[in-house]
C-alpha positions as CSV (number, residue, x, y, z in Angstrom):
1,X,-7.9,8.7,-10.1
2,X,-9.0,5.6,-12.0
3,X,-6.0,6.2,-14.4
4,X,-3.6,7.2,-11.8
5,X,-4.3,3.6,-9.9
6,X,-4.1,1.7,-13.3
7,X,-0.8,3.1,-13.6
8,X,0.8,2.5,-10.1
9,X,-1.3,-1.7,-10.0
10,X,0.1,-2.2,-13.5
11,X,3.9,-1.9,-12.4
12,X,5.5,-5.2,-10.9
13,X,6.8,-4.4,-7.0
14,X,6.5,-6.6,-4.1
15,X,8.2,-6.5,-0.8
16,X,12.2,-5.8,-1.3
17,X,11.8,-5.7,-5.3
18,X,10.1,-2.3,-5.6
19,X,12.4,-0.9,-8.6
20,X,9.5,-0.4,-11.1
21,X,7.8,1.7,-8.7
22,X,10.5,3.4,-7.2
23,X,11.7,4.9,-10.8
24,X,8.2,5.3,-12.2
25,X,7.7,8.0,-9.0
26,X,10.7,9.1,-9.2
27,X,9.8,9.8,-12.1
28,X,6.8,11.2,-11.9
29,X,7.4,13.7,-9.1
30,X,10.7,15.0,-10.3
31,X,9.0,18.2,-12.2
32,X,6.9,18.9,-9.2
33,X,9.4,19.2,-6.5
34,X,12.6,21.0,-5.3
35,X,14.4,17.6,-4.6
36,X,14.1,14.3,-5.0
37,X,16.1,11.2,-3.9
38,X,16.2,7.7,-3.9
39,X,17.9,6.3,-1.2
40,X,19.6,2.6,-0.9
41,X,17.0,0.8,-0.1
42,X,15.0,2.3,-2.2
43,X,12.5,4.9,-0.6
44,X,11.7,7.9,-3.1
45,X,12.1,11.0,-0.4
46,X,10.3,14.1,-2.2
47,X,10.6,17.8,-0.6
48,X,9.2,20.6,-1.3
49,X,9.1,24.2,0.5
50,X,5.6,26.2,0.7
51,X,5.4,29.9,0.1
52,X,5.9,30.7,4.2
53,X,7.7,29.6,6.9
54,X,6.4,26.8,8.8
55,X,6.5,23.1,10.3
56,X,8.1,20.4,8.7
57,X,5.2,17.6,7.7
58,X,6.4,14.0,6.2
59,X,3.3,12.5,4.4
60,X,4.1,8.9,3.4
61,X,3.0,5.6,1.9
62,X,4.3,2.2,1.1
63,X,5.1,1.0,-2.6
64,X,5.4,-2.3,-2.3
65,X,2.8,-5.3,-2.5
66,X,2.7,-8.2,-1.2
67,X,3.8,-11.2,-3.8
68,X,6.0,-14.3,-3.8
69,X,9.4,-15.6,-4.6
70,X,10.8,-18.5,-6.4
71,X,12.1,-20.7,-4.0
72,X,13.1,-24.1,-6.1
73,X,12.4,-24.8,-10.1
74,X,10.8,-29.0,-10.2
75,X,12.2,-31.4,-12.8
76,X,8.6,-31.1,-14.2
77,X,9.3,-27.2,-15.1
78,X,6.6,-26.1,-12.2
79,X,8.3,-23.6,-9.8
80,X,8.1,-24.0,-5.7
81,X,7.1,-20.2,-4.2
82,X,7.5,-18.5,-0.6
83,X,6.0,-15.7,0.7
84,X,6.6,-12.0,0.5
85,X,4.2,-10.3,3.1
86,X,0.9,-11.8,4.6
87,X,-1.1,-14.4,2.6
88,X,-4.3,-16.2,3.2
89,X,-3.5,-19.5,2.2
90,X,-6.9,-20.3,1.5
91,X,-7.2,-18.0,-1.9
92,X,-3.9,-18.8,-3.4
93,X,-5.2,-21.9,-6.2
94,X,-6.0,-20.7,-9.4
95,X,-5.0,-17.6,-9.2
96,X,-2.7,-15.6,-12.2
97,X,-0.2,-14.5,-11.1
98,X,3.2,-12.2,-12.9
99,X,6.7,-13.9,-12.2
100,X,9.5,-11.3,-13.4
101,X,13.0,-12.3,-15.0
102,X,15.8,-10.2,-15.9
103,X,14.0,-9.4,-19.2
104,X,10.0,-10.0,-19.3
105,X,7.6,-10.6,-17.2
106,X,6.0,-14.0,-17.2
107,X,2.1,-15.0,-17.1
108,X,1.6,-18.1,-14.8
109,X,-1.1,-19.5,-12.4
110,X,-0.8,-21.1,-9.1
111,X,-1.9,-24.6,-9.8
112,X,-5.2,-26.4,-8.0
113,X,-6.9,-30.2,-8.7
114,X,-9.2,-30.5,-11.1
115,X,-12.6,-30.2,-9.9
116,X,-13.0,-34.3,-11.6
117,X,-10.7,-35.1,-8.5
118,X,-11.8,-33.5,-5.8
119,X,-13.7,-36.5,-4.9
120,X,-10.2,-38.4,-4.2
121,X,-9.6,-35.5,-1.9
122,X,-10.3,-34.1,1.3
123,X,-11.8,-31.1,0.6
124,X,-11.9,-29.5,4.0
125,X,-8.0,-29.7,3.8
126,X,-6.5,-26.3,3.6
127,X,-2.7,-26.7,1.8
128,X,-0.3,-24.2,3.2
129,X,1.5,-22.4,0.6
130,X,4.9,-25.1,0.6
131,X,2.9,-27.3,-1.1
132,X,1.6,-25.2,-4.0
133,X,3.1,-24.5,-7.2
134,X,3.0,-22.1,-10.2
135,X,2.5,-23.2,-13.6
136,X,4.4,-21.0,-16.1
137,X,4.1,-23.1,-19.2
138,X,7.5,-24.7,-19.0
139,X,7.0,-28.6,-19.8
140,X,10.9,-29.2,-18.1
141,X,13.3,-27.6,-15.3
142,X,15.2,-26.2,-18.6
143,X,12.6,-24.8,-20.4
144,X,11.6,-22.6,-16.9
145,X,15.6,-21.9,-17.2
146,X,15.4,-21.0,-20.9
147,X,12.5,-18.8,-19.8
148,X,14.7,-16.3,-17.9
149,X,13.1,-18.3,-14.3
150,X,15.8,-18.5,-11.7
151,X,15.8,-18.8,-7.8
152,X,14.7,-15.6,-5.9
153,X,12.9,-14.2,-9.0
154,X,9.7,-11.9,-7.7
155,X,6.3,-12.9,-8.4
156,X,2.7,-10.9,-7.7
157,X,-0.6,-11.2,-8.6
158,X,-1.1,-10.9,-12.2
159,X,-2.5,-6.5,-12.9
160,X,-6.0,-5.9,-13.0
161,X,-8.3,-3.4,-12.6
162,X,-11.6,-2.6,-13.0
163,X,-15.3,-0.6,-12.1
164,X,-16.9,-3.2,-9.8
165,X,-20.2,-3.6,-11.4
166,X,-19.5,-0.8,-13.6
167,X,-18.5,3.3,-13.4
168,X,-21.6,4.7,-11.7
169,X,-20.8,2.4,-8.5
170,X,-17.6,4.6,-7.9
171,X,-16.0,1.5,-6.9
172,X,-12.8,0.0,-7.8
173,X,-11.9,-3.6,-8.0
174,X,-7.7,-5.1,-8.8
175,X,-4.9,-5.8,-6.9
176,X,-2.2,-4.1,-5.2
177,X,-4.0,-1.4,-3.6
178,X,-2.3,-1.5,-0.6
179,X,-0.9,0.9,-1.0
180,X,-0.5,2.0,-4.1
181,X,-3.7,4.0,-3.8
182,X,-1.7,5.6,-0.4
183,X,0.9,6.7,-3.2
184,X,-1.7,8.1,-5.6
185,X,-3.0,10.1,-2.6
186,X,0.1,11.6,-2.0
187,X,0.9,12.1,-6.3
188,X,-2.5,14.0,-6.2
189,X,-1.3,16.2,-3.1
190,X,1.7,16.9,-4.9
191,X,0.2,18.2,-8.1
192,X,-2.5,20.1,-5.7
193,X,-0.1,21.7,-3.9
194,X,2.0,23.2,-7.4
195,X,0.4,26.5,-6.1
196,X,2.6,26.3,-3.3
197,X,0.2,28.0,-1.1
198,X,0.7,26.6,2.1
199,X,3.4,27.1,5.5
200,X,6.8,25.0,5.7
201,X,8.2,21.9,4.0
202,X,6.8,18.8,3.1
203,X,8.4,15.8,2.7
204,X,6.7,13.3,0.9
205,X,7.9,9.4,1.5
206,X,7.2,6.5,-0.8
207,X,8.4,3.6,1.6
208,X,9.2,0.0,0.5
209,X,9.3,-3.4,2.5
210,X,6.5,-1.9,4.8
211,X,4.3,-5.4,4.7
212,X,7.3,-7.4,6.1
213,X,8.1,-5.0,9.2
214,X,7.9,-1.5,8.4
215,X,11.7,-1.6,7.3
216,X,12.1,1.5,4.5
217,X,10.2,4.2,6.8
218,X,12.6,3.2,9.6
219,X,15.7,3.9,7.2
220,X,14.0,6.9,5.3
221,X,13.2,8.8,8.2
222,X,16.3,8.6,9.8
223,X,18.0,11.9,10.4
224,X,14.5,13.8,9.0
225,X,13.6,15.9,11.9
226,X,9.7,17.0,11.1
227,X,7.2,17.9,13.6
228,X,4.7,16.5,12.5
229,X,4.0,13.5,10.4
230,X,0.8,11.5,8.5
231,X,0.7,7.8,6.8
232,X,-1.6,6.9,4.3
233,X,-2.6,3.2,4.2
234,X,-5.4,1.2,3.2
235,X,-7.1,-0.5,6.0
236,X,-9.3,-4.0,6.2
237,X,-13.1,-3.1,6.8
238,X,-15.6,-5.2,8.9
239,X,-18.7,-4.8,6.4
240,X,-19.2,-8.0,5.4
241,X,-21.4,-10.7,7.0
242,X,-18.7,-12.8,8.3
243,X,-19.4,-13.7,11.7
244,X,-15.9,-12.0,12.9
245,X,-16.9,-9.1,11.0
246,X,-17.8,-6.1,13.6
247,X,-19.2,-3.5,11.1
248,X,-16.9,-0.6,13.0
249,X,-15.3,0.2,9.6
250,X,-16.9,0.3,6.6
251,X,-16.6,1.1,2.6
252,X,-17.4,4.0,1.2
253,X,-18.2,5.5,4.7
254,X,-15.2,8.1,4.5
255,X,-11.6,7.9,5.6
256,X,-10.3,6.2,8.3
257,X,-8.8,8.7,11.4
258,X,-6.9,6.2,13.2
259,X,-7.1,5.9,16.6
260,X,-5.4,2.8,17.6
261,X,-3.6,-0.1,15.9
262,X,-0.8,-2.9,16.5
263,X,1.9,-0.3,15.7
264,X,0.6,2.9,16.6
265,X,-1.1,5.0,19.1
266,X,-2.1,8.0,17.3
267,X,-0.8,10.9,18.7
268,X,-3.8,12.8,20.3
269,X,-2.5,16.3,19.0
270,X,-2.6,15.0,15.5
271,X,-5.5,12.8,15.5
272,X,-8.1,15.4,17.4
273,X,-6.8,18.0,14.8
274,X,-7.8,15.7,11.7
275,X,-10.8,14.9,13.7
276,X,-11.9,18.9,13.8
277,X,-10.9,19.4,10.6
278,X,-13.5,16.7,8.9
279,X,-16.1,18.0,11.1
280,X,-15.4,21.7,10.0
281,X,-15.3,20.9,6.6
282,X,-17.6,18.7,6.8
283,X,-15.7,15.8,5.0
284,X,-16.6,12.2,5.8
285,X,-15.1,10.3,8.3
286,X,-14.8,7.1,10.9
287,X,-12.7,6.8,13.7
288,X,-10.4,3.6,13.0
289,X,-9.6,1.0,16.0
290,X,-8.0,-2.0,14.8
291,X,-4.7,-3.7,17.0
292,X,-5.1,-6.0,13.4
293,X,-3.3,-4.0,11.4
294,X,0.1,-2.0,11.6
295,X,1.7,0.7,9.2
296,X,4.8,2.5,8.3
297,X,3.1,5.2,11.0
298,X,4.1,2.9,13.3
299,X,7.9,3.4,12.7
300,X,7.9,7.2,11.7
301,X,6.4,7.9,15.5
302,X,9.4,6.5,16.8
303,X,11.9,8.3,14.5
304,X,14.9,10.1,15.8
305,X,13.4,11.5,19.1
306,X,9.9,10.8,18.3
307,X,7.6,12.2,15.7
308,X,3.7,13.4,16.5
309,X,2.1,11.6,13.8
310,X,-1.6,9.8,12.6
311,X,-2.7,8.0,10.0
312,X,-5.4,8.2,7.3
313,X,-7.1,4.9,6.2
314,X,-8.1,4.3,2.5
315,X,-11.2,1.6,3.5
316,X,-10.7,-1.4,1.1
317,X,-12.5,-4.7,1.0
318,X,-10.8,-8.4,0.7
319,X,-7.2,-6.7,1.3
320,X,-4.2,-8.8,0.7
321,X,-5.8,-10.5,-2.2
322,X,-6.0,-10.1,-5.9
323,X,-9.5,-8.3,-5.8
324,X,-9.2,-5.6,-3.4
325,X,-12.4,-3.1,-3.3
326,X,-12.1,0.6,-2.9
327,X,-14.2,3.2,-2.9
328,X,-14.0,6.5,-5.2
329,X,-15.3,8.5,-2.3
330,X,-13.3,7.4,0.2
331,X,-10.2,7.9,-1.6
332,X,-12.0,11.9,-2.3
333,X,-12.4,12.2,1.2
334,X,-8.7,11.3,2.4
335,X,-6.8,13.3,0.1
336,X,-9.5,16.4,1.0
337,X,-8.6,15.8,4.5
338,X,-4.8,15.3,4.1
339,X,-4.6,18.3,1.7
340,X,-6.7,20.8,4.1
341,X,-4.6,19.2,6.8
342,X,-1.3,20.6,5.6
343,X,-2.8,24.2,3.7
344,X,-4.3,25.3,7.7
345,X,-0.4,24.5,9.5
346,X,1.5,27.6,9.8
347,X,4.7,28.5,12.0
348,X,2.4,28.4,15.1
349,X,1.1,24.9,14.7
350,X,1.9,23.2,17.6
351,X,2.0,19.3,18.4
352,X,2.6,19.5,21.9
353,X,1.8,16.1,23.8
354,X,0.6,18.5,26.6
């Protein structure tokens, strides 16, 4: 799994610039399906049939990350950035980031005041994001030009990834997990699932622009009628001291069921079944409400006439930043729970709202 996440946080795909990621799975699933496709906006729609007839089950998750783009090159060579996705203004200084051209991809750093003049400074003062910069090297508005930079070039968090403390905590530490750890879930179901022992089709989904409004799982499941659909997503704990911090969801306490969020009321069928399952099984689990968070669930449900679908959360620490914590077990736990979810379906499954 460690590997498998290296590979996905190393390639360079934020919101609406997912091309690295959407040929690398393309890619990669290719051998281990009956069809693949990559649609226009870029979602990579896998299918593949089980050895009996059965429901039709989309599993999905979202390949993009959030990241930047540059927005104006200065005189000076430093480059003026917007958003792509949600940012907390308050960890963008000093962080590397990855800015790529039409050829390489360039090391740079969103630049801060020296420490020496933070005295001059009021250092209370929050700046929001317009008045940052990144620092590429370039020493003149040409030299950035000569460097491949041009207006509307995509930017992330520079790759990393690591053991946090080291490999006996089981815990992971980089960026970008949301969601590429969704899409390693699903690559691991995939190869799993080369037996072909279970009922039906599945349709596997890697989405893109889901972190600014859910927009390639509204396009790709248009005109997929499946009974039954599940998201995988990371989700933001509430471990931590923090005073807003509820301890309701915590790492390395098992997958996330969700219940409820800002784009999704799970359906009851779906969820209660997912709920049995971990109890049968006796695979860890925590029941997920939090209206703070949305996923591509969110606009599957509400595909063509409506799809019964729920979500499995990965838990992950300090999300939407470059050093977002996940835990080994968790990650064990939801792909046990999605894979026994889609081996007990057979032609009788049922998602009945009543």
């Amino acid at each position: 799994m460690f590997g498998l996440l290296k590979d996905l946080t190393s390639l360079h795909g934020p919101c609406g610039y997912e091309q690295p990621v959407s040929k690398w799975i393309r890619d990669k699933v290719k051998d281990k399906v009956e069809h693949v496709q990559v649609d226009s906006l870029g979602n990579v729609i896998a299918k593949k049939k089980g050895k009996k007839s059965g429901p039709t089950v989309i599993v999905t998750a979202h390949m993009d990350e959030i990241g930047f783009i540059v927005k104006k090159i200065e005189n000076n060579g430093l480059l003026r950035f917007e958003k792509l996705g949600g940012h907390d203004d308050r960890i963008l200084l000093a962080q590397k980031v990855q800015v790529r051209t039409s050829s390489e991809l360039l090391t740079g750093v969103i630049g801060t005041m020296s420490a020496h003049y933070a005295k001059f400074d009021d250092a209370s003062k929050v700046r929001n994001h317009r008045q940052l910069y990144i620092d590429i090297g370039a020493t003149s508005k040409e030299h950035a030009i000569e460097l491949g930079i041009e207006i509307g070039n995509p930017i992330t968090w520079a790759p990393s990834i690591d053991y946090l403390g080291n490999s006996s905590t089981g815990r992971f530490v980089g960026k970008g997990f949301d969601d590429r750890a969704g899409c390693a879930i699903i690559l691991s179901l995939l190869e799993n699932l080369q037996d072909g022992d279970f009922c039906g089709e599945l349709i596997a989904i890697f989405t893109v622009q889901e972190e600014v409004g859910l927009r390639g799982a509204q396009v790709a499941t248009n005109g997929i009628e499946a009974d039954v659909a599940i998201a995988i997503d990371t989700t933001a704990v509430s471990d931590t001291p923090e005073e807003t911090m509820d301890q309701t969801l915590g790492l390395g306490e098992g997958t996330g069921i969700k219940v409820i969020d800002f784009s999704l009321i799970a359906h009851p069928t779906v969820k209660e079944k997912l709920v049995n399952l971990a109890k049968i099984h006796k695979i860890r689990y925590q029941q997920e409400v939090f209206p703070g968070i949305g996923t591509d669930g969110g606009a599957v449900s509400l595909a063509n006439k409506g799809i019964a679908t729920g979500v499995l959360s990965i838990p992950s620490r300090y999300a939407h930043s470059p050093v977002e914590v996940i835990d080994k077990n968790d990650l064990d736990a939801t792909l046990q729970l999605l894979e026994t979810f889609i081996r007990v379906l057979d032609e009788n499954s049922s998602f009945n709202f009543i």
